[in-house]
N, C-alpha and C positions, 0 to 999 in steps of 0.2 A: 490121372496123367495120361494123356496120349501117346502114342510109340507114333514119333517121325522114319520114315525110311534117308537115311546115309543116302548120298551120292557122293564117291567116293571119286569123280571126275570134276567136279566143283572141287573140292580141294584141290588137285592137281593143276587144275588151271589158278587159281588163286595162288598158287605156289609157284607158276610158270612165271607170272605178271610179277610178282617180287622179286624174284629173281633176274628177273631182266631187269626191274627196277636198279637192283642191286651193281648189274656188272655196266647200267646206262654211265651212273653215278662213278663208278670206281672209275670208268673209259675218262668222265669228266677232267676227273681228279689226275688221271696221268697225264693227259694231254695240257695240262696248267691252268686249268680252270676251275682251281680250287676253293676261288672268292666267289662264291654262287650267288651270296648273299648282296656281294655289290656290282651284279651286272653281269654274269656269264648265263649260261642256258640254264633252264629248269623245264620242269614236269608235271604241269599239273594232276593231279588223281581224274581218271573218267573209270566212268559204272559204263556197262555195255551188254545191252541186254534185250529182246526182242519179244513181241508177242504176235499174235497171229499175221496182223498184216503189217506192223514198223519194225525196224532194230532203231533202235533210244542208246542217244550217248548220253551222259550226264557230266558236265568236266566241273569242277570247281578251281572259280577263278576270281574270288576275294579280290575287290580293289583293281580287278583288271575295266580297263572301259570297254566300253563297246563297240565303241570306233578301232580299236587297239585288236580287234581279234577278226581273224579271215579263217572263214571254212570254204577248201574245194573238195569237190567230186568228180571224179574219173573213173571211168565202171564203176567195180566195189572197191575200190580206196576212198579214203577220205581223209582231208590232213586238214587240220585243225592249228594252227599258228597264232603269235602273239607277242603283248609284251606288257608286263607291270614294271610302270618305271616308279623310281625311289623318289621319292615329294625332296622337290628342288630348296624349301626352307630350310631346312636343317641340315645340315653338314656331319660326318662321319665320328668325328669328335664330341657330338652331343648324346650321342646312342651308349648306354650303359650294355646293349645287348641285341644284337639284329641276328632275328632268326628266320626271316622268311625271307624269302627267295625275291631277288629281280630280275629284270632283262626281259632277253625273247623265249620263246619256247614254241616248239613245232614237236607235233605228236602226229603219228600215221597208223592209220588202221584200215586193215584189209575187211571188208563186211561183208558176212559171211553167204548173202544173196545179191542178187543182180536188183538193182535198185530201180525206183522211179525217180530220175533227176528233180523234173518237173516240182515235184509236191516236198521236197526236203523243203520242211521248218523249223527256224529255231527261236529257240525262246532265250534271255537272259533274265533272270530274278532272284535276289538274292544272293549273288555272287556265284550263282549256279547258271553253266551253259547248257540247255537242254536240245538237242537234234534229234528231229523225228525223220527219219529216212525210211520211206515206204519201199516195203518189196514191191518189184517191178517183172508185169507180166509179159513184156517184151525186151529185145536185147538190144537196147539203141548203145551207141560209142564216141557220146561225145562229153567233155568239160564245162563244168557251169560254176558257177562262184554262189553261194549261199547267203542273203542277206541278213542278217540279225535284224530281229524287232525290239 
């Protein structure tokens, strides 16, 4: 058996993101947007994560289209928005049990290097949004919209 080394700041960020998870949802739930399920905001799950030359978002977003989803870029921000709407056949009254989430949803993330606008690509497959955002070796300061493939 191998001995891995602990990094004991991966948990702590892992634990930072639930928690924020935790008090998005509770904010939800005060403000009266308690029916998530049939049409107020939600949150998809994104991985975030970088190697020598990208930081890589991953969001999962089941059932969401493609048309349905805008990513912008402003310096290192990047905001990621949406929407899974509920299939217009079926009506409320036919559902034994609705667990997943509809509506819009808009998620913002600060990235952690100064970007190349220019070459942000994103992939969708499998109900997975993947964004490669190249670090960028000059400091330009302007807005672009990202197209999905």
């Amino acid at each position: 058996m191998a001995l891995t080394r602990r990094d004991p700041f991966k948990d702590l960020l892992f634990l930072q993101e639930r928690m924020s998870r935790i008090f998005d949802e509770a904010l939800l739930k005060y403000k009266g947007c308690a029916s998530l399920a049939a049409g107020g905001a939600w949150y998809p799950p994104v991985d975030i994560y970088e190697t020598e030359d990208n930081v890589i978002l991953k969001a999962e977003l089941p059932g969401v289209e493609t048309k349905s989803v805008s990513i912008e870029v402003n310096e290192n921000t990047l905001m990621l928005k949406g929407e899974r709407k509920l299939e217009k056949n079926l009506s409320e009254e036919n559902y034994h049990r609705m667990e997943r989430f509809y509506g819009t949803f808009q998620r913002v993330f600060s990235l952690p290097y100064t970007v190349d606008k220019a070459g942000i690509t994103a992939n969708f497959k499998d109900g997975v949004l993947q964004i490669m955002v190249p670090k960028a070796r000059d400091l330009r300061r302007e807005s672009i919209k990202v197209k999905i493939q």
